[in-house]
N, C-alpha and C positions, 0 to 999 in steps of 0.2 A: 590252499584252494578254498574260495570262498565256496557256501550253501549252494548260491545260484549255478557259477561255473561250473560245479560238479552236476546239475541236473541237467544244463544244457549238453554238458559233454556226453550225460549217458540219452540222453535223447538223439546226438549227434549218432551214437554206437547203434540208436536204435534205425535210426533212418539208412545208414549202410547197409544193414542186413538188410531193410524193405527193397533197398537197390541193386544190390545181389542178386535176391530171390530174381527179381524183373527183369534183369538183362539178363539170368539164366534161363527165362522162359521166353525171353526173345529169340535168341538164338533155338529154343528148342521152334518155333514157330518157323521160323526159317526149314528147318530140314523136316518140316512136315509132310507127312504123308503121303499116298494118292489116294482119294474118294474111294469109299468101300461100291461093289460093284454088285447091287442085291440080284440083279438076273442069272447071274453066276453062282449064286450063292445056296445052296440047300443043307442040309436046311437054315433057314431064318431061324433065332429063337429069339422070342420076345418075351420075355420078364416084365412080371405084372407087381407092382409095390405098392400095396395098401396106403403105409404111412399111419397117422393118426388122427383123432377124432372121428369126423363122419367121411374120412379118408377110405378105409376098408368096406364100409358100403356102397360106394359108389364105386371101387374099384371092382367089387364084384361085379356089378351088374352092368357095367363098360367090359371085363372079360366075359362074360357071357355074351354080349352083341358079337363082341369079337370074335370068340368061335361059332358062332350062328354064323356068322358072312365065312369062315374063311375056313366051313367046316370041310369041302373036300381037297384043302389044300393040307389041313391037320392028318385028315384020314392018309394021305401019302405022301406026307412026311414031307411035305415040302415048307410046312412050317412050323414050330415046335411054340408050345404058350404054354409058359410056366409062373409059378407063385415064386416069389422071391421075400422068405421073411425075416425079419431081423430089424428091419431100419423103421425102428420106433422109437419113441423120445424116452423109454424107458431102458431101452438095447441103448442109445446112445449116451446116455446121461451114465448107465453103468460104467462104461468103457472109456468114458470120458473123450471120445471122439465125433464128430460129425457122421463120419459112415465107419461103425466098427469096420475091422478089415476083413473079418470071414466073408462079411456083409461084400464091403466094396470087389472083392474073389468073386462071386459069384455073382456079380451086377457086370464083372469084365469078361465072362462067360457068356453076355447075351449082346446082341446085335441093336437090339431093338428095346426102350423101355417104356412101360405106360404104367405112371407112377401119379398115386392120392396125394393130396397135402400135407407136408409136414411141418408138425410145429417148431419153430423156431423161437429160442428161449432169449429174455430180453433183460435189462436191470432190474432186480427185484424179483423177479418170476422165481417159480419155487424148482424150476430145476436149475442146472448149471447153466452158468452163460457158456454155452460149447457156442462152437459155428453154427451156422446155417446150411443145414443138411440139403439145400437146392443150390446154394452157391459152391460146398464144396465137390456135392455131383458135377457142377458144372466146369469145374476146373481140373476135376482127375480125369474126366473122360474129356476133356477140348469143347467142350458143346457152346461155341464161340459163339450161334447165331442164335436167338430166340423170335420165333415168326408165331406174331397172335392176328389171326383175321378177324373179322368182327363183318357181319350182313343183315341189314336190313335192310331188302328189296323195297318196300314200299315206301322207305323214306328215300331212298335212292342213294341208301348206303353200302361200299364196297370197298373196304379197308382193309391191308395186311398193314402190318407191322413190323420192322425188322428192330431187332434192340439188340445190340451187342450187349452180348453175355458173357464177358471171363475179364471186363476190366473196367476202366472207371473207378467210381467211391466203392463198388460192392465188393471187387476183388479183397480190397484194402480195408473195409469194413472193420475186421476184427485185430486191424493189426496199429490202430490209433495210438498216444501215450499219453496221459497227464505229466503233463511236462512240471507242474504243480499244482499244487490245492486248487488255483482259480485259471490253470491255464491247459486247455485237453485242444491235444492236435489231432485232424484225420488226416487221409491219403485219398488221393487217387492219382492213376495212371491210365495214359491214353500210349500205346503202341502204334508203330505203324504199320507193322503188321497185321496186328488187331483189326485194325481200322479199314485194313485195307480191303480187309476178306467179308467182312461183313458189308460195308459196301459195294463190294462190288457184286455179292450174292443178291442184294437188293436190284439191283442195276435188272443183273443177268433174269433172274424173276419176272421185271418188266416186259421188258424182250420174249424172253420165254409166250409170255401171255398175251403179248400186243397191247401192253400196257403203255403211253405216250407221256404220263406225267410221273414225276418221284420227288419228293418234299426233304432235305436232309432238314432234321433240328437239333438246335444246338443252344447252348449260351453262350455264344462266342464273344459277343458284345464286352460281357466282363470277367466269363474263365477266361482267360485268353491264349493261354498258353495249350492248356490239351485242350479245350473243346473248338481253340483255333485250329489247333492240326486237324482234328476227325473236319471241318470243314473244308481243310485247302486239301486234303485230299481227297475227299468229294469233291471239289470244283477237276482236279487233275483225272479222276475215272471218268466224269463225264462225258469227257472228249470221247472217249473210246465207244459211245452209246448216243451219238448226235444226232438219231430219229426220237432222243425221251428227250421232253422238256421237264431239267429240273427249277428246283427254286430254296431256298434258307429259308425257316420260320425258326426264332427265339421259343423256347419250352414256357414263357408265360404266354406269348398272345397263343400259341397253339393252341393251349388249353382252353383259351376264350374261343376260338373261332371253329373246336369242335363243336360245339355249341348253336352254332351259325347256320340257321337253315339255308341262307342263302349258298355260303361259303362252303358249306360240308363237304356236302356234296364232289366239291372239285377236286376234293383229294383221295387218292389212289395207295401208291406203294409208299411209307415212311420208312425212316431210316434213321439213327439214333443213338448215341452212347447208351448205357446202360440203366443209370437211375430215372434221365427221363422218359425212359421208356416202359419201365415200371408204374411210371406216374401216368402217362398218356393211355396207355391199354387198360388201366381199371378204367378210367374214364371214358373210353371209348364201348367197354365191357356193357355200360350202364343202358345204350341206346339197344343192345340186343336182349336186353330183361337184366343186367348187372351182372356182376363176376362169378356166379356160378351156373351162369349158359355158357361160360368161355372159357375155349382148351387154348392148349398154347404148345409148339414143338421148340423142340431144344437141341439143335443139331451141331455134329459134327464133321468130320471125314470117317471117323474109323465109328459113331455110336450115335445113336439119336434117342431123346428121349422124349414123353410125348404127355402134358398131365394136364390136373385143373388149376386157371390159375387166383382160384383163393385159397382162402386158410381151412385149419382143420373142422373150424365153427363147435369146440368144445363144449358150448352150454348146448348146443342138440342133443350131442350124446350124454353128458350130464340129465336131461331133462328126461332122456329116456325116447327120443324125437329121429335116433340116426336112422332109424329106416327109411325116415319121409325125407332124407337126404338128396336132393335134384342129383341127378348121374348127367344131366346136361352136357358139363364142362368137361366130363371126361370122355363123353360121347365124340363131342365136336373135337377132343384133342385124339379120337380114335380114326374121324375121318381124316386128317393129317397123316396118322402113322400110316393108312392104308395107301395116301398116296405117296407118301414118302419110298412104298417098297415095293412102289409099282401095280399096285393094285385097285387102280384109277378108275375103273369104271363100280368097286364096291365101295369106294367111297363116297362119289356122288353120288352112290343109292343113299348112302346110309345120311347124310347131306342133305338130300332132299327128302327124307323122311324127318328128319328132326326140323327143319324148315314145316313140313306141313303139320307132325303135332304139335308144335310147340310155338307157332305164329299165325295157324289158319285155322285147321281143324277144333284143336285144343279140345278131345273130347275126353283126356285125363288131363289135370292139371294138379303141379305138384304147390304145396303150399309152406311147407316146413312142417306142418302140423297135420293132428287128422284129418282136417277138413278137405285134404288132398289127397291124392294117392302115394302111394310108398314107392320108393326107386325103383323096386323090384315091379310094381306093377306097369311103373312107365315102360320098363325097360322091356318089357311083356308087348306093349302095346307097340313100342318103336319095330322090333320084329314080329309082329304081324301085321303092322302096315308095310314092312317089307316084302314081306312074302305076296299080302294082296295085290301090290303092285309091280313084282315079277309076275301075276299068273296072267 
């Protein structure tokens, strides 16, 4: 057996197990769940995860709004808000896992998450290339759907997001091979299952809201095989939702014509595989002040998770700067959690409070630097423009 033959054969050995893993989690998809039932439920516990960098500062001071809103549902027990520590790049890198397992034990103990950024280590980085501690959350707990809204009322912007979350290139990310010196294959995977739930979550959303328009994007033009199926089954749910007018946009003109003051405007609920949906919501992030005014959820049936969606921003705290950390993004992923668990009229306070410091009033403003105020004092000021506005 020739050099070649033998690499393509263990490439072939490799690609089966990718295949394995994938129809075993097809089928687990299939006998899924029923939707957890939070009215039912007492108490809620929500686990709160730092993460790294200027992660923990802003997780603090998003837990603290948090029990400030939802302090006489804490005082009787109807909801429980705890620290969950461990899931650091330093707990991970030890252990040589994405979420140690004490870690991931007690993250399956809580219903609810509202979680900092973690860093995620790359070629050459000085810790280990492990996983991606957001991608492999996303796939032990099912958190299939990732919903980032994005609003700018004055531009007459009013965006959610829907981005499948447990498949595509990210699933597959870390499971690529150098087939040789000059020849490195990736994966990805579209389900139909997958596909299905997250679309149709998008659909239902519209409906839900009186929403009339929903945008699926894709490259179907030249992936054609998976990000042709996430399209024809989008064209097949449609039917079941014939008061929304959908429509296809390609992931390059999209990206040009968020940009489009004309065009922007006309778009409502998206809908998306995975990577370009990653791509689309930083950029979408940028018309609300950039990625760190914007939270993102991460849902499931059975757990939902709720965070910011940047990075750790390590030279902040390197510099000695993680105080003056914006808590923004983890604000606006707090107003999520609280509707997410029914608790809909304290999120559109807290909603329209970070709407009026952070787009009108602006009478703290965070900078990175001194020159601004520190999380901790925005997050001072976000509840007591609550409070003035309850009295």
């Amino acid at each position: 057996m020739t050099e070649r033959t033998e690499r393509i054969e263990r490439a072939k050995e490799h690609f089966a197990k990718i295949l394995e893993e994938q129809l075993i989690r097809v089928e687990s998809m299939k006998e899924s769940q029923d939707w957890i039932d939070y009215d039912r439920l007492t108490p809620i516990i929500i686990g709160v995860i730092g993460g790294d960098g200027i992660g923990p500062y802003i997780a603090k001071e998003a837990k603290r709004v948090l029990e400030f809103l939802l302090e006489n549902e804490v005082a009787t027990g109807r909801v429980v808000i705890k620290d969950i520590e461990g899931l650091t790049i330093e707990n991970r890198a030890k252990a040589m896992k994405a979420i140690p397992d004490d870690v991931l034990q007690e993250i399956r103990g809580c219903h609810i998450l509202l979680k900092g950024p973690l860093h995620t280590p790359k070629k050459g980085d000085s810790w280990p290339n492990i996983e991606s501690g957001n991608v492999a959350m996303r796939r032990e707990l099912d958190l299939f759907a990732n919903v980032r809204p994005v609003r700018v009322p004055e531009q007459g912007i009013d965006w959610i997001f829907f981005r499948e979350n447990t498949e595509g290139a990210y699933v597959l990310g870390s499971k690529g091979i150098n087939v040789t010196d000059d020849l490195a294959i990736d994966f990805t995977a579209v389900t139909t299952q997958g596909s299905e739930r997250i679309i149709r979550m998008a659909f239902e959303y519209a409906r839900r809201n009186d929403i009339h328009k929903l945008t699926v994007i894709t490259k179907a033009n030249v992936i054609k095989t998976t990000d042709g199926k996430f399209l024809n089954i989008a064209s097949q749910i449609a039917r079941d939702y014939p008061e929304i007018e959908w429509d296809d946009w390609f992931i390059d003109i999209m990206t040009a014509k968020l940009i489009d003051p004309k065009r922007r405007t006309q778009f409502r609920v998206m809908v998306m595989p995975n990577l370009y949906g990653d791509i689309l919501t930083d950029e979408a992030a940028e018309f609300q002040g950039g990625v760190g005014t914007a939270g993102s959820a991460n849902i499931g049936k059975r757990y939902a998770m709720f965070e910011a969606i940047h990075g750790t921003a390590p030279r902040m705290v390197e510099d000695g700067r993680g105080q003056y950390a914006d808590p923004s993004s983890m604000l606006r992923a707090t107003v999520m959690l609280l509707n997410h668990i029914g608790f809909h009229e304290k999120g559109k306070r807290l909603e329209k409070t970070l709407d009026i410091c952070s787009q009108y009033e602006k009478k703290f403003v965070i900078t990175g630097r001194e020159d601004g105020v520190t999380g901790a004092k925005f997050a001072d000021y976000i509840m007591e423009t609550i409070q003035d506005e309850s009295s």
